[in-house]
C-alpha positions in Angstrom: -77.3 -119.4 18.2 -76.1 -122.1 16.0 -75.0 -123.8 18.9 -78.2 -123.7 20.4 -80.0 -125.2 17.9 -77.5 -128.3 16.9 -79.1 -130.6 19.2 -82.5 -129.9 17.4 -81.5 -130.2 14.2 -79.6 -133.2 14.2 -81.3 -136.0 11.7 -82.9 -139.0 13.4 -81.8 -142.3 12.4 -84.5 -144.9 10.7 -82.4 -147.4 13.0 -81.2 -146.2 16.1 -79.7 -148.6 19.4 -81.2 -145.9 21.9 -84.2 -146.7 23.7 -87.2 -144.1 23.8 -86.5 -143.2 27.7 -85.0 -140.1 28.8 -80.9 -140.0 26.9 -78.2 -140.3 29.3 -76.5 -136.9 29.0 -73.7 -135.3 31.2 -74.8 -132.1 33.3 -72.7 -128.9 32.6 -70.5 -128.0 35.7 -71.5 -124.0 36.0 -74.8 -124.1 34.9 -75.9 -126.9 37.4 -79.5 -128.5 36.4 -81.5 -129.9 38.7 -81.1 -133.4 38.4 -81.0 -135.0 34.8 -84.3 -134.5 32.9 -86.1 -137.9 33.5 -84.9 -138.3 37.5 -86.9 -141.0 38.8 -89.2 -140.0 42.1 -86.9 -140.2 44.9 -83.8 -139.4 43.2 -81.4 -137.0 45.3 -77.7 -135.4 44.8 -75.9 -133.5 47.2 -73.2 -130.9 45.1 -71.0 -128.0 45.9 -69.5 -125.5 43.3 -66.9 -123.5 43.8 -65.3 -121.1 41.2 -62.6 -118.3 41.3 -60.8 -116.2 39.2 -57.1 -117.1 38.7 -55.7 -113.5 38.0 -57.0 -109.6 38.5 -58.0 -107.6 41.5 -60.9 -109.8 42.5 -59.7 -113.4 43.9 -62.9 -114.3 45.9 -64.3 -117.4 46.2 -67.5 -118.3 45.1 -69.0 -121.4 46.2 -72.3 -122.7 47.0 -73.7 -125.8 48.5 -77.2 -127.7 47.3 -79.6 -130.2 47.4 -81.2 -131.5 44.4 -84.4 -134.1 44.5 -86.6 -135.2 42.5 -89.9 -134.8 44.0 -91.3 -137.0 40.7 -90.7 -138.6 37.9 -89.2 -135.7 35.3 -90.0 -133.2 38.2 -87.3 -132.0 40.3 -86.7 -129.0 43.2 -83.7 -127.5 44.5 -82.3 -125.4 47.4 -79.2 -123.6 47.1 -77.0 -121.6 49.8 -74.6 -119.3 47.5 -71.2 -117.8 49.8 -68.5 -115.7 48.5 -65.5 -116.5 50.8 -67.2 -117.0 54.1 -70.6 -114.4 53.9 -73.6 -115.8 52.7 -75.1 -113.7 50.0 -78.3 -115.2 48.4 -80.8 -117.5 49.1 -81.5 -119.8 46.1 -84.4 -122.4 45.2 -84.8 -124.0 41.6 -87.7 -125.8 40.0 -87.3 -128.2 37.0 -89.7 -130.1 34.9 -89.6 -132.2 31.8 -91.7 -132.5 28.9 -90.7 -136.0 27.1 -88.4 -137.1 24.6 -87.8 -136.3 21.0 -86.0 -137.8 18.0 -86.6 -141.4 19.0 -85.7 -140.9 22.6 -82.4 -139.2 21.3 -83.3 -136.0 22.6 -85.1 -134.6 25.2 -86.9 -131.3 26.6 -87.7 -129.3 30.0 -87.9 -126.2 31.7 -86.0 -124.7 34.8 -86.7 -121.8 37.1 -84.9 -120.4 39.8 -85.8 -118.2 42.5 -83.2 -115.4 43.9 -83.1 -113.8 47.3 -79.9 -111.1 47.7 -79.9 -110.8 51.3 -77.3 -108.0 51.2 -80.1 -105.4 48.8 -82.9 -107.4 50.2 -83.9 -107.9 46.5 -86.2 -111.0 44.7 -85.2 -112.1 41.1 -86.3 -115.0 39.1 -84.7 -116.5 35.8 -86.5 -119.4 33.4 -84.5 -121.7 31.0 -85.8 -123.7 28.1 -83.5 -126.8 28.0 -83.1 -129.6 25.3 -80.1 -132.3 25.6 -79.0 -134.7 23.0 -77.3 -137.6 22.4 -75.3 -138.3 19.6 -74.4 -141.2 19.5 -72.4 -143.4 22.4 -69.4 -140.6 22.9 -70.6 -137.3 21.8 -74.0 -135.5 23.5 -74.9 -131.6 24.6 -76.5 -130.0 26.5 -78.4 -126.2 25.2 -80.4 -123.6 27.3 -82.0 -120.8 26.5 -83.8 -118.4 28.5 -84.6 -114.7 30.5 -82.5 -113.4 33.6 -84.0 -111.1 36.5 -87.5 -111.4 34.6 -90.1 -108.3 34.8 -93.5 -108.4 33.1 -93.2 -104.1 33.1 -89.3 -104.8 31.9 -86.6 -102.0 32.9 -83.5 -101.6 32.4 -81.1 -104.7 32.9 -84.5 -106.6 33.5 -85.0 -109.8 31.4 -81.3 -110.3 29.9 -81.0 -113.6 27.7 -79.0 -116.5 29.2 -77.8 -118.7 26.7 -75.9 -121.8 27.6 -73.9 -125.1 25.2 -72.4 -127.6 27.0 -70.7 -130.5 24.8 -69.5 -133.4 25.9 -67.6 -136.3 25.0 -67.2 -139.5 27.1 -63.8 -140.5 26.6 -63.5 -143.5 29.1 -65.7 -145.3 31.3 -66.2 -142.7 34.7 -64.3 -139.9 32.6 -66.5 -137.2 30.3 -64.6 -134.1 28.8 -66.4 -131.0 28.2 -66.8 -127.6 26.9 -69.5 -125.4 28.1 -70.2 -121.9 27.3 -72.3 -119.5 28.8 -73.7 -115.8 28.0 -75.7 -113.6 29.9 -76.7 -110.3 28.3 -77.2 -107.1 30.7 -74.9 -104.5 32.0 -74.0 -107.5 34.9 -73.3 -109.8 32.0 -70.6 -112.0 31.1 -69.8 -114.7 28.3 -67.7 -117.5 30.0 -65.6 -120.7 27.8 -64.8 -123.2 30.3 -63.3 -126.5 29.0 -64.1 -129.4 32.3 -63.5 -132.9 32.9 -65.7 -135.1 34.9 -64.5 -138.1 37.0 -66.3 -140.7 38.5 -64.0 -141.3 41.9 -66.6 -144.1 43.7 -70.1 -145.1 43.3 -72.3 -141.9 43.8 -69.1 -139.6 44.1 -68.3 -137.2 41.0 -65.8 -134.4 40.9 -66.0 -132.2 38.1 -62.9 -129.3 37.2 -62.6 -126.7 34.9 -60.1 -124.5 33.8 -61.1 -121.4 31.3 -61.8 -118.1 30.9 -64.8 -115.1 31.8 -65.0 -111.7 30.5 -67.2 -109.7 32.3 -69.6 -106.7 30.5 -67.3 -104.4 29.8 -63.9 -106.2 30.9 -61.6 -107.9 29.5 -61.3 -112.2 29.4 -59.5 -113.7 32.6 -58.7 -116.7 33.7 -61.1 -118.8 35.7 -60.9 -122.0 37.7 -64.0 -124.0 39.2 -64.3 -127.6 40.5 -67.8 -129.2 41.8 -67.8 -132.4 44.3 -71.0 -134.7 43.6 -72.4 -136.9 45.7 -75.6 -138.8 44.5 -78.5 -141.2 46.8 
């Protein structure tokens, strides 16, 4: 949880060069948000990630076109058509809001929920992520999320596992950030993924981000994993 927590405890300057408006901070490439907190009404990003794992029995691919936009400002919607290889397997749409800036516009808070349909067992599930990001200073910033997987008010098991996600980030050159995010998810479908990225700007409004890492599934053992997500903003 320590890295949960670093971009809350981090001291605020008496003299800082950042502006109180929403801190520019990178977006982690698995765990997609839905536009950056802040978005501006009107704002919208087209995106596809796809993901795979580079060795074992199971070499689908996972990939899954959306469509972010921010219906206003600091609140943004999302629809989501997951696929692995050619079958179409869920039905997805997200919700996002923010709540304002901390730290002297350093930092900054929302929430995000998502909405699951498995059209295979015909089965609704929900998740909700408390998110802060933070900017260090002009190279280094992060990203942390905390929150509840396949939420049930009665519980069950495998019903509200924790999701806990840190992204860090460091923007090496201009339209060229490096990254390392980590993810967990706690239940008996869980997994705890590293997966070190790189995000390059290749045109105005066009972003690719690639990663190369590593997932070990609940009850597995760590593989290789490769993803890459095209970008393109409006």
């Amino acid at each position: 949880m320590a890295f949960l927590l670093i971009g809350l405890c981090s001291p605020a300057e008496a003299e800082t060069d950042y502006p109180t408006s929403y801190p520019d901070v990178p977006e982690p490439m698995i765990f997609d948000m839905m536009r950056p907190l802040g978005a501006k009404r009107g704002q919208m990003e087209a995106n596809t990630l796809a993901t795979t794992s580079l060795s074992g029995p199971d070499r689908t691919v996972q990939w899954a076109p959306e469509v972010e936009y921010a219906l206003a400002d600091g609140f943004a919607v999302e629809g989501e058509l997951p696929f692995e290889d050619g079958r179409l397997t869920e039905l997805k749409l997200g919700l996002q809001a923010a709540f304002g800036t901390l730290n002297g516009g350093r930092s900054a808070h929302g929430v995000q929920y998502l909405g699951i349909y498995d059209r295979q067992a015909r089965h609704y599930r929900s998740s909700f992520a408390y998110m802060v990001v933070h900017r260090y200073n002009p190279r280094w910033s992060s990203v942390s999320m905390a929150g509840l997987g396949d939420i049930s008010l009665s519980g069950g098991r495998g019903r509200n596992a924790a999701i806990i996600n840190h992204s860090l980030f460091y923007d090496s050159t201009d339209g060229q950030i490096l990254g390392l995010e980590l993810n967990y998810r706690g239940g008996s479908d869980g997994y705890v993924l590293a997966m070190p990225q790189i995000h390059q700007r290749l045109a105005d409004k066009v972003n690719v981000q690639a990663g190369l890492g590593a997932e070990r599934p609940h009850g597995g053992v760590f593989r290789p994993k490769g993803g890459v997500r095209l970008i393109r903003e409006f």
